[in-house]
C-alpha positions as CSV (number, residue, x, y, z in Angstrom):
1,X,32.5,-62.0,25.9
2,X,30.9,-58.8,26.7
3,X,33.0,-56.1,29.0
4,X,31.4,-54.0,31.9
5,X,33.6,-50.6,31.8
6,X,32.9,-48.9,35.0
7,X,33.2,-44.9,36.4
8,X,34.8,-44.4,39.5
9,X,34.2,-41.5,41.7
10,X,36.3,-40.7,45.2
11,X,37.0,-38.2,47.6
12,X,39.9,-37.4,48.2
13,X,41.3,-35.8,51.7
14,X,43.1,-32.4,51.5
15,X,46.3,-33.7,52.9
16,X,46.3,-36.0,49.7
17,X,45.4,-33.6,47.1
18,X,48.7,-32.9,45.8
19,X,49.7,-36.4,45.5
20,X,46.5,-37.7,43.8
21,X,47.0,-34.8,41.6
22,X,50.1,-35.2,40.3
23,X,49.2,-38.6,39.5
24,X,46.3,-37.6,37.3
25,X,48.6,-34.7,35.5
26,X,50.8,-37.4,35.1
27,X,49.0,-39.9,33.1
28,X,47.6,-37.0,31.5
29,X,50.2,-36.5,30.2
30,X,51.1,-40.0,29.2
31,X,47.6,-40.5,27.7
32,X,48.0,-37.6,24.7
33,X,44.7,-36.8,24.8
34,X,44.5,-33.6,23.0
35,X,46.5,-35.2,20.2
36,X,43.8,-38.1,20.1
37,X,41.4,-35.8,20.4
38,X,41.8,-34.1,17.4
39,X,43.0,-37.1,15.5
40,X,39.4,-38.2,15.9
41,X,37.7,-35.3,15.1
42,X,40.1,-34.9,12.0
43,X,38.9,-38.6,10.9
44,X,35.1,-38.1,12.1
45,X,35.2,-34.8,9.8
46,X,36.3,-36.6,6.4
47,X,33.2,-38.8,7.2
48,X,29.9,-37.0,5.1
49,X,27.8,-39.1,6.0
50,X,27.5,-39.0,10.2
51,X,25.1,-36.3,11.2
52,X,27.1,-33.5,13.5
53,X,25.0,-33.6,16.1
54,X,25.1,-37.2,16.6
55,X,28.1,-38.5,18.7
56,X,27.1,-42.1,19.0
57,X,30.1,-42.6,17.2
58,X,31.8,-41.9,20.3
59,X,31.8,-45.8,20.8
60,X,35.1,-45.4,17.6
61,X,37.1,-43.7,20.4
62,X,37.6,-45.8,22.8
63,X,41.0,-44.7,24.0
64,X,40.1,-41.1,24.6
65,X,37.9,-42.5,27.6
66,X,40.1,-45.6,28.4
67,X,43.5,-44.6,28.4
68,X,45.7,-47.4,30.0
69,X,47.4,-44.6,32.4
70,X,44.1,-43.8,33.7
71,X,43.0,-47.6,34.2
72,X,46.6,-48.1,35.5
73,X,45.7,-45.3,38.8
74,X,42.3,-47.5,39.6
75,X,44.1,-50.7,39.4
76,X,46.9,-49.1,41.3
77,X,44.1,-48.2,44.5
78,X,42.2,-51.4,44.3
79,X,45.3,-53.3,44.7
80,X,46.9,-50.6,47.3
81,X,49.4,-48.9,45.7
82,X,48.2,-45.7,46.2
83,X,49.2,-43.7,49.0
84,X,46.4,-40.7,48.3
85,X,43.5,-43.2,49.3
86,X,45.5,-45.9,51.8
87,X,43.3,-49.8,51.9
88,X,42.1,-48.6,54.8
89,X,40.3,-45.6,54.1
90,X,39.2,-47.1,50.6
91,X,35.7,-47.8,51.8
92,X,35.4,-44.1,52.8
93,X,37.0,-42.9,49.7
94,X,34.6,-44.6,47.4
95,X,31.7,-41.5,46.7
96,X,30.0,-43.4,43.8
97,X,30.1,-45.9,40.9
98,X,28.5,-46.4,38.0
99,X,28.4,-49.9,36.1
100,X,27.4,-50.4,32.5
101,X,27.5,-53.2,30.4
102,X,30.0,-52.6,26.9
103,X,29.1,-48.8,26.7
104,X,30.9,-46.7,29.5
105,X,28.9,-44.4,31.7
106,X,31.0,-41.7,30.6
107,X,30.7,-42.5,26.7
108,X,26.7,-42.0,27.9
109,X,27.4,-38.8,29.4
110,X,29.1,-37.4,26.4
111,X,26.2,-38.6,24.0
112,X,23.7,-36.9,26.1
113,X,25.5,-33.5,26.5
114,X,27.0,-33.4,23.0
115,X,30.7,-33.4,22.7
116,X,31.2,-29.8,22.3
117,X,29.4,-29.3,26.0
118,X,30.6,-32.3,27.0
119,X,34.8,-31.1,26.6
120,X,34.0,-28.2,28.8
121,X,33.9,-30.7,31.8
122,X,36.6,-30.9,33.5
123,X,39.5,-33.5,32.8
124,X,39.6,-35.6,29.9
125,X,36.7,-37.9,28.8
126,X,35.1,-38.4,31.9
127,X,39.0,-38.9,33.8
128,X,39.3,-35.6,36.4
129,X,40.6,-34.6,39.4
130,X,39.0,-31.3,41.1
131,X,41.4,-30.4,44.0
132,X,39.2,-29.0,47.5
133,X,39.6,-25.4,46.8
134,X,38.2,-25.9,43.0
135,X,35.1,-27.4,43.7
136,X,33.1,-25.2,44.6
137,X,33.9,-23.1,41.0
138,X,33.9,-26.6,39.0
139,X,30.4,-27.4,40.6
140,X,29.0,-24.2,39.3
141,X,30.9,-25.0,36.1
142,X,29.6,-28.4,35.7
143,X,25.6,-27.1,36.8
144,X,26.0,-24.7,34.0
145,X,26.9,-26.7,31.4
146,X,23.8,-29.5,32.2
147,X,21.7,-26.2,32.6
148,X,21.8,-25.9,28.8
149,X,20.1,-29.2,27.5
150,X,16.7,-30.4,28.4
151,X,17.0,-33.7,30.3
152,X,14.9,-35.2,28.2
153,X,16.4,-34.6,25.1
154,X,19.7,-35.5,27.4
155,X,18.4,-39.4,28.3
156,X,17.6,-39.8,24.7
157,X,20.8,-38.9,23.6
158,X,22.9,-41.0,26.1
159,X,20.2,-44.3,25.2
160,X,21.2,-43.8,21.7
161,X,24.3,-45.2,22.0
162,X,22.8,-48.4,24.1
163,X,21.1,-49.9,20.6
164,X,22.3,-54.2,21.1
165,X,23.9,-53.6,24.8
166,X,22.3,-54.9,27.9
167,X,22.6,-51.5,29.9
168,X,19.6,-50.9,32.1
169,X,17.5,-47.9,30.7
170,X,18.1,-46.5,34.0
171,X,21.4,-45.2,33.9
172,X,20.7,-42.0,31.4
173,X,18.8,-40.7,34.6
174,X,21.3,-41.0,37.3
175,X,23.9,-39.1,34.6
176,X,22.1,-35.8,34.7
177,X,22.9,-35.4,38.8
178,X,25.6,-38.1,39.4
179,X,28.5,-35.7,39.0
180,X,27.2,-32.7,40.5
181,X,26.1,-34.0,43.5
182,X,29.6,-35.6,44.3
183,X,30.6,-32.3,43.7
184,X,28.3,-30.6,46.4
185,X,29.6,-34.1,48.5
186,X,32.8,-33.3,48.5
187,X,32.1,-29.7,49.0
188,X,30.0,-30.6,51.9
189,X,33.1,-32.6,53.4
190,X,35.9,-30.4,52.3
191,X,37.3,-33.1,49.9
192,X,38.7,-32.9,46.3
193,X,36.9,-35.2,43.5
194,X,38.8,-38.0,41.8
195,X,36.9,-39.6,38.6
196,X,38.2,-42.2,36.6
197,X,37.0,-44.8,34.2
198,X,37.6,-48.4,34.1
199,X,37.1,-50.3,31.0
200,X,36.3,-54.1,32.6
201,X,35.3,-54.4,36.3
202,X,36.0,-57.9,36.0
203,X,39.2,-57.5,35.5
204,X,40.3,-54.9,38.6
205,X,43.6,-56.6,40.4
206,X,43.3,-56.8,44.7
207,X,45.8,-57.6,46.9
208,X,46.8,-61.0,48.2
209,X,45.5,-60.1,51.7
210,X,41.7,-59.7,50.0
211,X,39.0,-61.8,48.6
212,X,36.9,-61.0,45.3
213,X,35.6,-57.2,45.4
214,X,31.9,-57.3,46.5
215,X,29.8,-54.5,45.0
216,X,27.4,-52.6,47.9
217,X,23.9,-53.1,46.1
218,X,22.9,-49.1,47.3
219,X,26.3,-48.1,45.9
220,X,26.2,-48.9,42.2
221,X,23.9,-48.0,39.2
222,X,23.2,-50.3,36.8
């Protein structure tokens, strides 16, 4: 059965910055992800063979983008457990979402900046939070970094890592502006960014009060 991982982007209101915050620093923290970090690149180095500039290999580490404390905050707002984006204001809160099938949008995004650019986003893997008062610094950050590859060379990269899935080849695209214009979104609005990955859609919990989560056609990227 084939998985569709998914990349979750919300505002987040001022007054709830400090509580979505420490919720991200918290699984953070429970994720170990520098320590998995350079477990993999310690492995991926005793490897001869792989060519260094070619992170499609990225696919092997799976936890650094899924980590089950990460998941565990998107399962915790779709079934309204969260207090930083209350059911109600869910449907405001939801900025963008991307929806791939087996390969995650973020595992894309790495590919097509190269992971040594790619670590100097923000957050771990794809997984951030960018409190109000940092975005406007993290959104110069973030133009910066996709300054310094060609798009083109940044679509074939991200593609490469597609070979035998059944992801659209229109997703690469979207990549190279998705996370910068939240950014200038949430600038607009005087929000803080929360971004988080989501290995199966299919699989997100609701409450007992809702029916099955309907995906806005205008809202997702396939």
């Amino acid at each position: 059965m084939s998985a569709d991982p998914a990349w979750f982007l919300f505002r987040v209101l001022p007054e709830n910055a400090s509580e979505a915050r420490n919720a991200f620093e918290k699984a953070a923290q429970q994720a170990r992800i520098p320590e998995k970090t350079r477990e993999f690149l310690r492995n991926r180095a005793l490897d001869p063979d792989l060519n260094p500039d070619n992170w499609s290999d990225l696919c092997l580490a799976y936890d650094l983008f899924y980590p089950e404390a990460f998941e565990a905050i998107v399962s915790n707002i779709f079934s309204n457990q969260v207090s930083f984006i209350p059911k109600e204001a869910r449907d405001e809160a939801h900025l963008e979402a991307v929806i791939t099938n087996r390969i995650g949008a973020a595992m894309m995004l790495w590919c097509g900046l190269g992971f040594e650019r790619a670590n100097r986003l923000p957050g771990a893997f794809g997984n951030m939070f960018v409190s109000p008062e940092a975005v406007a610094s993290t959104l110069h950050q973030v133009e910066e970094i996709f300054g310094e590859v060609e798009p083109k060379t940044f679509i074939e990269r991200a593609d490469a890592i597609l070979i035998g899935t059944a992801t659209g080849t229109d997703v690469a695209p979207q990549l190279l502006t998705i996370l910068s214009s939240s950014l200038r979104s949430v600038l607009r609005e005087g929000y803080g960014l929360l971004a988080l990955n989501y290995g199966y859609i299919g699989a997100l919990p609701y409450s007992e009060s809702e029916d099955h989560y309907s995906e806005p056609e205008d809202d997702y990227l396939r």
